[in-house]
C-alpha positions as CSV (number, residue, x, y, z in Angstrom):
1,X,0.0,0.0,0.0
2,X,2.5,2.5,0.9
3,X,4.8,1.2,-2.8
4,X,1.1,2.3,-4.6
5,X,0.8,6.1,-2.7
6,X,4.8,6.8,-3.3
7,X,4.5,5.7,-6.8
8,X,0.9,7.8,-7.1
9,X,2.7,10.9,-5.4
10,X,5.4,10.5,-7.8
11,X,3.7,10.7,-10.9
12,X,1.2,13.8,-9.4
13,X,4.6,15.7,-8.6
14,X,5.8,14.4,-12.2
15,X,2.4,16.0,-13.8
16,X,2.8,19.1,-12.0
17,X,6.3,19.8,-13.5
18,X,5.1,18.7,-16.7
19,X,2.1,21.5,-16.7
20,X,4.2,23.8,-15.1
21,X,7.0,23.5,-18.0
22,X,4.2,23.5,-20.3
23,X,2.4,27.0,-18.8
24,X,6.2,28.4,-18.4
25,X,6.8,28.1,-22.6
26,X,3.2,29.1,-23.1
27,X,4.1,32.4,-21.5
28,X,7.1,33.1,-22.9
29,X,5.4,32.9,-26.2
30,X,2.9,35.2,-25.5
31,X,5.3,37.6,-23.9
32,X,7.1,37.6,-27.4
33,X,4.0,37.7,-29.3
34,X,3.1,40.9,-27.0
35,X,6.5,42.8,-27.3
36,X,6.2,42.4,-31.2
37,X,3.0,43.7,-31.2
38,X,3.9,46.4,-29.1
39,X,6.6,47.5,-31.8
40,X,3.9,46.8,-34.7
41,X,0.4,48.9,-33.3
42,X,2.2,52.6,-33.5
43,X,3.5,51.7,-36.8
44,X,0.5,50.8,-38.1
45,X,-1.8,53.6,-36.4
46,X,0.9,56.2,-37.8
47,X,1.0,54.4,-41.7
48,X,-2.9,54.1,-41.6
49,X,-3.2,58.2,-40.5
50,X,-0.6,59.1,-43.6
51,X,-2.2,56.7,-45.7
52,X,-5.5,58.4,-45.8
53,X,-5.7,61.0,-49.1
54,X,-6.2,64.2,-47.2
55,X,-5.2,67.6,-49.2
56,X,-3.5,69.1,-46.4
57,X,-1.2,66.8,-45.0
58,X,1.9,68.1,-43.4
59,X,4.7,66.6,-45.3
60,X,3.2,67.0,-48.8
61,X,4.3,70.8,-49.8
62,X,7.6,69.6,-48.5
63,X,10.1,67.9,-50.9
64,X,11.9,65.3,-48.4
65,X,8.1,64.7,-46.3
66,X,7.7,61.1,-47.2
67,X,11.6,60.4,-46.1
68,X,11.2,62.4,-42.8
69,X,8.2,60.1,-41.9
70,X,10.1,56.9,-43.2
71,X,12.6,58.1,-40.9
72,X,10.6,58.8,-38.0
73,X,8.7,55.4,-38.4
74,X,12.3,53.5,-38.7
75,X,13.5,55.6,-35.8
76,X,10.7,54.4,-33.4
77,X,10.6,50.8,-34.8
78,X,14.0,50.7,-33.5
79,X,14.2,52.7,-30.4
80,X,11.2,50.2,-29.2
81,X,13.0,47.0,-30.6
82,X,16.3,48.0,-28.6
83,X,14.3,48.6,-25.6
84,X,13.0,45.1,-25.7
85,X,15.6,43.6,-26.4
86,X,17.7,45.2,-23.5
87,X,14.6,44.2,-21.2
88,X,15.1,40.7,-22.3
89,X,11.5,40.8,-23.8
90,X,12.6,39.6,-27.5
């Protein structure tokens, strides 16, 4: 009797690191999943407001507008992708 409860809280402490590994990945995935689409949703909201066909846009009488804003978009991609990374997030 006492062979069968050792055995049975062996494999319940077995099952519990198995779920717990499990959960632990799990998590780590989402936590990448978040920090990328933390970089991605300011891109995105800033492309979607230039990419709207309005006459009075502020980089359009400019000649180097649309490179400014490339650069502005590259420049916060990056300064957010650095940032993760340095908090271990990517």
């Amino acid at each position: 009797m006492d062979s069968i409860e050792a055995t049975r809280d062996y494999l319940s402490s077995t099952m519990e690191i198995y779920t717990t590994r499990a959960t632990q990945r799990i998590n780590q995935g989402i936590q990448k999943l978040t920090a990328i689409s933390t970089v991605i949703l300011p891109l995105t909201f800033i492309t979607s407001v230039y990419g709207m066909n309005f006459e009075n846009m502020p980089e359009l009488p400019t000649r180097y507008g649309y490179f400014v804003v490339l650069a502005f978009l590259f420049a916060i991609g990056s300064i957010m992708l650095y940032y993760l990374h340095r908090k271990r997030m990517l």
